[in-house]
N, C-alpha and C positions, 0 to 999 in steps of 0.2 A: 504494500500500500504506500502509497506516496505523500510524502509529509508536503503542507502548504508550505510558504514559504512568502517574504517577504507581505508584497503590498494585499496579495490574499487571504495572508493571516492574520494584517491587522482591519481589512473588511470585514473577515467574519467574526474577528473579536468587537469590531465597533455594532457590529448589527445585534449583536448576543447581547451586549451594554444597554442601547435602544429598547431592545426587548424585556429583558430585567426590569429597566425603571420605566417603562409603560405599564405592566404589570402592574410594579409597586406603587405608582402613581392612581391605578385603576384599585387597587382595593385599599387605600389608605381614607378614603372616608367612611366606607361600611365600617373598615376596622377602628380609626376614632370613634366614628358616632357608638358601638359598642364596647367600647374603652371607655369612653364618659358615663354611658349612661351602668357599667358595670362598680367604678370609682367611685361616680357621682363627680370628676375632675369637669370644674371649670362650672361650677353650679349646676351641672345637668340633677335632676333631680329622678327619684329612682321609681320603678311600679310596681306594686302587691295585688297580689290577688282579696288580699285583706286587710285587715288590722291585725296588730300585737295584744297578746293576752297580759302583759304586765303595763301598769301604767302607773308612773312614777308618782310622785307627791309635786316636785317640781315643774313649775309654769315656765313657757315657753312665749313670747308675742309673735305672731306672722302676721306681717302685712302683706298686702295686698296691690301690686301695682300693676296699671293697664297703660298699652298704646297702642298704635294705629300707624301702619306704615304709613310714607307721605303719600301716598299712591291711593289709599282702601280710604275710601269714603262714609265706611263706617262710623259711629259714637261708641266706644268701648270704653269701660270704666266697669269699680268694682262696687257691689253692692254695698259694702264693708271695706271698710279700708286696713281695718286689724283687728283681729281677734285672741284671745289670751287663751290655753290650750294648755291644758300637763302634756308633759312629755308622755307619751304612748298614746293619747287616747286619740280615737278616731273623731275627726271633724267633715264638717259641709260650711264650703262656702259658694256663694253666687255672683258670678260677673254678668254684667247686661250690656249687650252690644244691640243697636237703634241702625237699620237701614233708613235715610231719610231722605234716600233716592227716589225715581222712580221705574227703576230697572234694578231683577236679582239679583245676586251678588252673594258668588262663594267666599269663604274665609277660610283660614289656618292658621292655626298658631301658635308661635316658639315661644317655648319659653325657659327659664335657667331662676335658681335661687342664688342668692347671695346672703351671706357670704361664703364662698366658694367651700368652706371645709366645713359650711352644713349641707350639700349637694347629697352627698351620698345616705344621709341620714332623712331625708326628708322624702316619704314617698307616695305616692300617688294609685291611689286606690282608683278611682274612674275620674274620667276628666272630660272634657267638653273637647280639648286640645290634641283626645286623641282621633277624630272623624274632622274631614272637614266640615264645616256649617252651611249651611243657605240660607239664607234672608231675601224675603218679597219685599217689593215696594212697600216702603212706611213700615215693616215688622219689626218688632220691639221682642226681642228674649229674653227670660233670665239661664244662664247656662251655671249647671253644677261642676265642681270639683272635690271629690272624697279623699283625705290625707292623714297622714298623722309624721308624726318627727319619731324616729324609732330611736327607743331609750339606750341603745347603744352610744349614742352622742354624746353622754356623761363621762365616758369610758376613754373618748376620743383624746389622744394631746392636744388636737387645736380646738378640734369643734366645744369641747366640754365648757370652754368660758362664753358660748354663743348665746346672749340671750334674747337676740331679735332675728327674726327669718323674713327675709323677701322676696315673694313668690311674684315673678313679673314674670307678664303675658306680653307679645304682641303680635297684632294680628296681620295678614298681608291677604292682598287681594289673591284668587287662581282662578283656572278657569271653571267653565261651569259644568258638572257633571251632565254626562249625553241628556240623561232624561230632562234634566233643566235646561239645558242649551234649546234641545226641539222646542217647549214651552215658548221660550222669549221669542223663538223666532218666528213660531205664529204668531205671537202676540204682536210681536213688531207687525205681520203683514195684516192683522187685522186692523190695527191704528193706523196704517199707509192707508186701507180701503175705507 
């Protein structure tokens, strides 16, 4: 067999290079976004099928923060701005988001805790932010979120001095799922006629 040799070995070394970090490139977001939300790094915050059976004596405050790309035409804001919670115990809270358009309009929305080394302590039982939403002209929601800060927090080196938690939301426009998209778009050819 014949060995490559010069300008051919370093082709096929640069195309194997190319390949490698396209690769690495192509699964470095699936594997962050499940690096965070396994950490909790970078306030991703984490999700339970449930609540925890121990619930401390010690209060915890989470507030509550809302925005709205500059793009989403939305009113979002929270029901509640902060709420005081033992550590372990499961909570509801509601944010309300105001279509004041007159055309639907999908949402989605990121969200992250701060500060960052209560991320992985703080988890998310069902949430509003897991589906995206649809809103008709002029609808008004209140959307649920079920949580609790898991009593391992105490235990934490950084987290255990945390005594305020900041659950922000924000919301961005997408498009509209098929069965809503048909909707609007009679809808538009009936207001044309």
């Amino acid at each position: 067999m014949k060995r490559m040799q010069g300008p051919q070995r370093t082709v096929v070394q640069l195309v194997g290079v190319v390949l490698v970090m396209g690769a690495l490139s192509w699964a470095s977001v699936p594997f962050y976004n499940w690096f965070c939300r396994v950490t909790g790094f970078g306030g991703t915050p984490g999700v339970a099928a449930e609540g925890v059976d121990h619930i401390l004596d010690r209060e915890i405050t989470v507030r509550f923060d809302a925005s709205t790309d500059r793009d989403m035409p939305w009113e979002f804001k929270p029901v509640e701005t902060k709420m005081k919670l033992r550590i372990g115990e499961t909570a509801l809270a509601f944010f309300e988001a105001y279509n004041p358009t007159d055309r639907t309009i999908a949402g989605t929305a990121s969200y992250n805790v701060t500060p960052y080394s209560a991320g992985g302590f703080f988890n998310k039982i069902q949430c509003f932010c897991f589906n995206e939403q649809v809103l008709l002209p002029g609808e008004r929601v209140q959307m649920p979120v079920t949580f609790f800060v898991d009593p391992e927090i105490v235990d934490d080196r950084d987290a255990k001095y945390v005594h305020t938690i900041t659950l922000s939301y924000t919301f961005y426009e997408i498009d509209l799922p098929e069965g809503y998209a048909a909707l609007q778009a009679e809808s538009n050819d009936t207001n044309l006629n």
